[in-house]
N, C-alpha and C positions, 0 to 999 in steps of 0.2 A: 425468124428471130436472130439479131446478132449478138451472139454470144460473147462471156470473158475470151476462150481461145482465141477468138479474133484480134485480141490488143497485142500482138505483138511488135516490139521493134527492133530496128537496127540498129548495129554497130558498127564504127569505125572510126581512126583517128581523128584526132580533134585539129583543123586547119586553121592558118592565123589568120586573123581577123583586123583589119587595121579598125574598125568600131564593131561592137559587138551586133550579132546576127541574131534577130529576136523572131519568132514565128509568132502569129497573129491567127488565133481561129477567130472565123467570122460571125461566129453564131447563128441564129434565127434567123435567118433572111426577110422575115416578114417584118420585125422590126426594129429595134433604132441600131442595132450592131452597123451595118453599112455607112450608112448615115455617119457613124462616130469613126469609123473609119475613114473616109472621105475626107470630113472636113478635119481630121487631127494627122492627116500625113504629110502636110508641108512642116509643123511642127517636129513628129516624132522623129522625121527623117534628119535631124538635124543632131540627134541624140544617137541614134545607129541605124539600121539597117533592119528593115522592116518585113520580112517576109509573109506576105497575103495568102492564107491557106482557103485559097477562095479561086473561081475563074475570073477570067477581067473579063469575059463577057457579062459575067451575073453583073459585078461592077460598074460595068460601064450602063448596065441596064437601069442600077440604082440609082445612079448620079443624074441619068434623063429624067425618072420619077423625081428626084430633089430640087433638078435645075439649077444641079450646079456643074462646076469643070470637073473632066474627068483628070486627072492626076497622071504623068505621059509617064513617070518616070518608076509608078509602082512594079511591085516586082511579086512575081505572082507563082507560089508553088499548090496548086489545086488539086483538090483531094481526088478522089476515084471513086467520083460520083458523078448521075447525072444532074446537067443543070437544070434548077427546077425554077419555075415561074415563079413571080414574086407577085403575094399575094398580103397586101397589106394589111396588118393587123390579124390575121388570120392564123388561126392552129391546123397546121398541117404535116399529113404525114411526109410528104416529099421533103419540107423545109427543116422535118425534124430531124432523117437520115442525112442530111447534105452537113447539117450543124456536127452532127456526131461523128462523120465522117470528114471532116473540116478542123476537126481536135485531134484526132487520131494520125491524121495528116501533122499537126505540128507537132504531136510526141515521138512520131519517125523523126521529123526534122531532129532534134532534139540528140535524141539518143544514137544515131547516127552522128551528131558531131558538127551536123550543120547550121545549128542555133543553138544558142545558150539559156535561153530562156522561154517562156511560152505565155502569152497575153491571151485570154481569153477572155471575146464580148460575151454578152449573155445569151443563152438556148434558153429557149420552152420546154419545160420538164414534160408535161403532156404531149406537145408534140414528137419528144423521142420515145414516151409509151406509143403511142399511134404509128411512130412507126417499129416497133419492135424490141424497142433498145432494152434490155434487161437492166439498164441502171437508169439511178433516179435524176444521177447529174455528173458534172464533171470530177467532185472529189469521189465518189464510187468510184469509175473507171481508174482514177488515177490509185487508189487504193488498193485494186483488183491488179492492175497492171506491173504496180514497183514492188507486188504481195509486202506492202507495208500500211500503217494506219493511217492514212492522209488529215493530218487534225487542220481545223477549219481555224483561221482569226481571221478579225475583221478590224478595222477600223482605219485610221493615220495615227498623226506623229502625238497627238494630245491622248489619245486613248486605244486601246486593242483589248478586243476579246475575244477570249481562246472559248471554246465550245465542246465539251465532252460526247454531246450527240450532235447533227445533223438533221438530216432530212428523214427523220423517223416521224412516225405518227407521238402524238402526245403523250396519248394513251401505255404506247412502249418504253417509254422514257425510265419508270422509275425500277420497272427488272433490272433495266441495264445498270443500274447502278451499286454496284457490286464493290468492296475493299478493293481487291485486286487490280477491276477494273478502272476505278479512279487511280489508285496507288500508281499504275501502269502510264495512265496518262497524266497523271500530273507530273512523274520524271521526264517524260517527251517533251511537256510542251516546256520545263524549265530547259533541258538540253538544247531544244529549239531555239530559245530566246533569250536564254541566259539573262533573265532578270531578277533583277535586285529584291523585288519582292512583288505578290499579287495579291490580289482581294478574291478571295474564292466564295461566290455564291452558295447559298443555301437553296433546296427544295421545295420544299414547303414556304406557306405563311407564314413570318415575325420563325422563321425556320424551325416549327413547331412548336415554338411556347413551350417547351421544357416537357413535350408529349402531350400537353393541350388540345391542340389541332393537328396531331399527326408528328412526323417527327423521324421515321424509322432513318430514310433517307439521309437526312440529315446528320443522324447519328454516327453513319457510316463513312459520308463526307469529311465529317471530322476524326475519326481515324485513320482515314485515309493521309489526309493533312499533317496529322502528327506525326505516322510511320514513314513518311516523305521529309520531309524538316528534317527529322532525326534520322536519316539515309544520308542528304547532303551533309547534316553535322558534321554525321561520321567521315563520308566521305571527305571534306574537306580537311579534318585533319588527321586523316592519315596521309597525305599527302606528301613526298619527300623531297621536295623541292624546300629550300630557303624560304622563309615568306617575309615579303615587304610588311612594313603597320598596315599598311591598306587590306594585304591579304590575311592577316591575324585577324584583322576584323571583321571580314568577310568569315572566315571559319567560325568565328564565335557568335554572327549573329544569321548562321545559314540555317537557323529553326526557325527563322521567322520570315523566309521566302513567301511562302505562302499562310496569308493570314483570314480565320474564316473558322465556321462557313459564317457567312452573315448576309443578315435580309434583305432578299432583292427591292423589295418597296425601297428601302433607303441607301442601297449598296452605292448609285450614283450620284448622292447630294453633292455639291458644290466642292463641300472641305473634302471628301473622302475623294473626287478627281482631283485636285490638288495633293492629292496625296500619293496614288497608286495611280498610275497608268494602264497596268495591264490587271483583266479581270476573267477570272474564270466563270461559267456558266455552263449549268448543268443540261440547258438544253434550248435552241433556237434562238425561241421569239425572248424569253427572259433575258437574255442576253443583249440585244441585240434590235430592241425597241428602241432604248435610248439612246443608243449609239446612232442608228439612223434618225432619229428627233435630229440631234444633234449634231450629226456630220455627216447627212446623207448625198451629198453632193460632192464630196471631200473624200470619204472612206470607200478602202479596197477590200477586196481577201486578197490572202496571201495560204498557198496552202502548205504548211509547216512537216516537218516529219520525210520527206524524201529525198531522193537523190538529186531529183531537177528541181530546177527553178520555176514556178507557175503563180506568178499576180494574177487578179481577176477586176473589172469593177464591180460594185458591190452592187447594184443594182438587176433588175430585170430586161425582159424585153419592150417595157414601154410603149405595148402596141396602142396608144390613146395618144403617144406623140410621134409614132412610126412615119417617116418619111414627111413630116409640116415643117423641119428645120430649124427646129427649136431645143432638142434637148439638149442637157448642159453634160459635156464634153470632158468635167475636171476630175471626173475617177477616174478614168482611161488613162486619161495624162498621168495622175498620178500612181496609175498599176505600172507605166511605163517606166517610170523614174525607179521606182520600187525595185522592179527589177533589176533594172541597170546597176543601182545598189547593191544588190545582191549579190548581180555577178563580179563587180569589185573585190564586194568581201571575199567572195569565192576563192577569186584568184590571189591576195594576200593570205589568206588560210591555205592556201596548196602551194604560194611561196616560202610563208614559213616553216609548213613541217619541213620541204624539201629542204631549205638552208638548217632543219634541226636532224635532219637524215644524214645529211654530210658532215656535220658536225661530229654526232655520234661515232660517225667512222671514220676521221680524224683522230679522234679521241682513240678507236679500238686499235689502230694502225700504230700511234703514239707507245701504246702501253706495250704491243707485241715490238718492239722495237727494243 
């Protein structure tokens, strides 16, 4: 069995980067991860610096099944594993230690200092039970590893949805639905994302009909919502900063961040995504049906709540179009972008406090003067 103690990683200074240095797990070797690798590296490489948490033998092995060129100029840091046969479409245990061992390769990268960011293709949750993995997927590990809550979104630029549960069975869904525990996570995912406002899903049908058809859930949801609203209220004006009109209005309308819960059957109509962008969901597939109706070719994860940076594309392993040359390419691209975003932000957010660090002791130097 490979255990939590296993996720360990390095540290070390962080080295300059003329374009930023991205790690790449290669996922499932048996399906379409290589593939989208392959053919998306004369692109990515234009954006940064790609690092292949993969062999370029397996690679090179891929590209003969595709029939395409192998890529001379990839750059390859390969995890410590054996290479395992590639076995098309296939659940396998070898393919599922090589994938899990192929992540844990770029979150050394990472934390070490040697990449800024981490793109991961899709694994087979079954093939890392088969081989032993004690987690069910990448945000577990990632969860287990930063001992923080890895919250799930999904979507692009038209819509995102944040997720309270995961990769739980259904059945466990409504235990976890606790005041606390929403309360906890609904300041995360605002923290996260600092948005203006959300639609927060209900549990239940028509969200229990006033106890009709259930309802407890629901009921809880909505306290949760209210003692969160009324957190940031407060939060916002106590605040001792000057506030511009913009942010007067921002504190006076921070109760209505998140609005809800309201029924999932209509939570997506036409006017209400016109309206709200981002959408909370109590669990998976409610979440996250219509998003993929919708934008399944276009939408990433992005996994919120940590220290590192990790896009994903939103998709599976595709073993039904594994290695025919056909699957569509435009999540990847756009987990890659996502990223590279991010690490922008990052480093404008660690420019400004620094220039509010120096300031501050301008000011303390000034006054003892």
């Amino acid at each position: 069995m490979m255990k939590k103690s296993n996720l360990r990683g390095m540290h070390s200074r962080k080295k300059p980067h003329t374009k930023p240095h991205v790690a790449i797990s290669i996922g499932d070797i048996n399906g379409v991860g290589a593939e989208i690798a392959l053919r998306e590296h004369s692109f990515i490489k234009t954006l940064c610096e790609p690092l292949y948490c993969v062999h370029k033998e397996l690679m090179q092995n891929a590209a003969q099944l595709l029939g395409v060129a192998f890529p001379n100029d990839m750059v390859f840091a390969p995890p410590k594993a054996k290479i395992p046969t590639i076995h098309i479409a296939k659940i396998s245990k070898k393919s599922g230690a090589y994938s899990f061992e192929s992540f844990i390769t770029g979150l050394d990268l990472l934390d070490s200092a040697q990449a800024q960011a981490i793109i991961t293709l899709p694994i087979h949750k079954a093939a890392w039970k088969k081989a032993g993995i004690d987690f069910v997927g990448h945000t577990e590990v990632l969860s287990a590893r930063y001992d923080k809550k890895a919250i799930m979104a999904l979507g692009n630029q038209k819509m995102l949805v944040g997720l309270f549960s995961d990769h739980i069975p259904l059945k466990k869904v409504s235990q976890k639905i606790t005041a606390s525990a929403y309360e906890k996570f609904l300041l995360l995912l605002f923290q996260s994302l600092q948005c203006e406002k959300a639609l927060v899903l209900g549990f239940n049908p028509h969200c229990g009909d006033n106890g009709a058809i259930g309802g407890k859930e629901d009921s809880v949801i909505k306290k949760a919502i209210q003692k969160v609203n009324a957190r940031l209220t407060q939060e916002a004006q106590k605040q001792k900063i000057q506030k511009t009109n913009a942010q007067k209005t921002r504190a006076k309308t921070a109760q209505e961040i998140f609005v809800g819960p309201y029924p999932p059957d209509t939570a997506f109509i036409p006017h209400l995504r016109n309206e709200f962008k981002v959408f909370v969901a109590p669990y998976h597939d409610i979440g996250l049906a219509t998003l993929k109706a919708l934008y399944f070719d276009s939408s990433i994860n992005i996994s919120l709540n940590l220290p590192i940076i990790r896009t994903s594309v939103d998709h599976g392993v595709a073993y039904d179009l594994a290695y025919k040359g056909i699957c569509n390419t435009q999540s990847y691209k756009n987990a890659v972008c996502m990223a590279l975003e991010l690490i922008q932000k990052q480093a404008k957010n660690k420019a400004t406090k620094s220039n509010s660090k120096k300031e501050k002791n301008r000011h303390k130097k000034g006054i003892k003067k």
